[in-house]
C-alpha positions in Angstrom: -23.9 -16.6 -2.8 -22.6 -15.0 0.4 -20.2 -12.5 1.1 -17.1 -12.2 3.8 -19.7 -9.6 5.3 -22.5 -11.8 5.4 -20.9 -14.3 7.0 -19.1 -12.4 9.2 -15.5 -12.7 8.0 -13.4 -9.3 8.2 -13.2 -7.6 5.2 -10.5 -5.2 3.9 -12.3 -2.4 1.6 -9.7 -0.3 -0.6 -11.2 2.4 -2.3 -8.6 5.2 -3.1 -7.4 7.3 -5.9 -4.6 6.5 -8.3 -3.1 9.8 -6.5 -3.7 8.6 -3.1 -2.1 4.9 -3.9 1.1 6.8 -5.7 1.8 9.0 -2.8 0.6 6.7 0.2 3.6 4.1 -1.7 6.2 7.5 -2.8 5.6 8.3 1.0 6.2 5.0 2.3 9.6 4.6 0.8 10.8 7.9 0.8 9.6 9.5 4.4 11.0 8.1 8.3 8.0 10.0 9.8 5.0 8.4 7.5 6.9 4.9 7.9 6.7 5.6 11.3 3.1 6.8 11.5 2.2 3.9 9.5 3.8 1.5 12.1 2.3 3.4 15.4 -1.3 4.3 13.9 -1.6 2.2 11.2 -5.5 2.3 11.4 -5.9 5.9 11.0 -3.3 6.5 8.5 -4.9 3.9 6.2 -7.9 5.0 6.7 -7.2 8.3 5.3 -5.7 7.1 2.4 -9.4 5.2 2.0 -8.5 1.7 3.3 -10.5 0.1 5.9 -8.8 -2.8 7.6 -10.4 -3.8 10.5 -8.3 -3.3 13.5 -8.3 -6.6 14.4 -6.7 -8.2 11.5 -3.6 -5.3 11.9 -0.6 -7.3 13.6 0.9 -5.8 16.7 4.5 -6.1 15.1 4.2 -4.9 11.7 7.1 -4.5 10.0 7.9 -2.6 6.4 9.4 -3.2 3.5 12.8 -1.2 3.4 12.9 1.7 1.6 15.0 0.5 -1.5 12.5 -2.1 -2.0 9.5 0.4 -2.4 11.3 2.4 -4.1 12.5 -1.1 -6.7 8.8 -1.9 -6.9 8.1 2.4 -8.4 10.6 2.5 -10.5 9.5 -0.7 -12.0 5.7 0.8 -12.1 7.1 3.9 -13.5 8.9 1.8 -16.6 5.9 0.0 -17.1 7.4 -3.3 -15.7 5.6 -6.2 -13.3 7.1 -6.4 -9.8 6.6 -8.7 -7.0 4.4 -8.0 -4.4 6.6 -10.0 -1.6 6.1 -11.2 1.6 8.8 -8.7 3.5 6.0 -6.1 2.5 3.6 -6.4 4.6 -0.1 -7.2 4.5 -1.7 -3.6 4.3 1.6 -2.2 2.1 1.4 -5.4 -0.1 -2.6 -4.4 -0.5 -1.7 -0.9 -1.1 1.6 -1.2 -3.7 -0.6 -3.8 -5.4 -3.4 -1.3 -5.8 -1.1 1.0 -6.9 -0.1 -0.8 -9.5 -3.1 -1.7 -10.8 -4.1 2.0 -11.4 -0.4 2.9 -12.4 0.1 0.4 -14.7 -2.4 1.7 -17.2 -0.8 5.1 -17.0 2.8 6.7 -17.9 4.4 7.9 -14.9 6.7 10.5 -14.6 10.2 9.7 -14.3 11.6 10.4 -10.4 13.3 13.7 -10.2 17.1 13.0 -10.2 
């Protein structure tokens, strides 16, 4: 059986912590700097949250998700609902959210502070 890395095919490798996937997503919807950091580096700011996407499959006009529907997709996490992971996301924020969710989902979240 082969492998996207055997035959060549670029590969996207997340390996993060639930920590890392809660605040790389809080971040996201909450802060204009990361947002923008994310949009003009987006290499090297997801590879320090431990995701490897090679450069080459990183459009040059990425766009993100507004904040109020990051912040829809948390709140749901955080009360234990599904959301959508939707197009208007993003490939890398979709693959990040979705992570996210996958290792929030099995935990209870604080509520947000009010």
């Amino acid at each position: 059986m082969s492998t996207p890395e055997s035959t060549g095919e670029p590969v996207i490798k997340v390996e993060m912590t639930p920590a890392q996937a809660t605040e790389f997503v809080e971040r996201l919807a909450t802060e204009d700097g990361f947002r923008d950091r994310y949009l003009h580096q987006t290499h090297a700011l997801l590879a320090e949250y431990g995701v490897d996407v090679p450069e080459e499959m990183i459009p040059e006009d990425l766009e993100l998700p507004s904040h109020e529907s990051l912040q829809s997709a948390l709140d749901a996490l955080r009360a234990g609902r599904p959301f959508t992971v939707s197009q208007d996301m993003g490939m890398a924020a979709a693959v990040v959210t979705y992570q996210c969710y996958m290792f929030m989902r099995k935990t209870t979240l604080p509520a947000a502070a009010e």
